[in-house]
C-alpha positions, 0 to 999 in steps of 0.5 A, a space after each residue: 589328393 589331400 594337403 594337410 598343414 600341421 604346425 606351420 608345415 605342408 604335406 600332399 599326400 595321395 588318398 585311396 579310399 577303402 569304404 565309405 569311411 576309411 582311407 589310404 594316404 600315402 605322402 607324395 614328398 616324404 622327407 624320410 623313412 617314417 614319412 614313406 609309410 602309409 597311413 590308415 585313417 577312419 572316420 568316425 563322426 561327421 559335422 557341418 565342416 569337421 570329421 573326427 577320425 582315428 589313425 594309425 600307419 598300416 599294419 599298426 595297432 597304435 590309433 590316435 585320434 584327431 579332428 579334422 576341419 575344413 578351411 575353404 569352399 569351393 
């Protein structure tokens, strides 16, 4: 399971991994049809609590990038 907050708002989504460095995320409460697609993640680099990852919906050829930090220890 993944929970991202992106400007004030919350999503849970389920991860299925593809490899070492890619994923499937699929959004357990979509709020409507763009939210019901999933999405392709790739990682591209890794530092100490951040990654840099390209995305796109599956089937797509439109990528964005973005980074992705982590706020909490376990």
């Amino acid at each position: 399971m993944e929970i991202d907050i992106f400007e004030s708002k919350t999503d849970t989504s389920s991860v299925r991994w593809v490899n070492d460095c890619e994923y499937i995320l699929t959004n357990l409460h979509p709020k409507n049809r763009q939210d019901k697609k999933p999405m392709h993640i790739k990682i591209l680099s890794t530092q100490e609590n951040q990654y840099t990852f390209e995305f796109s919906q599956v089937g797509s050829s439109k990528k964005k990038q973005g980074i992705a930090k982590r706020i909490f220890n376990n």
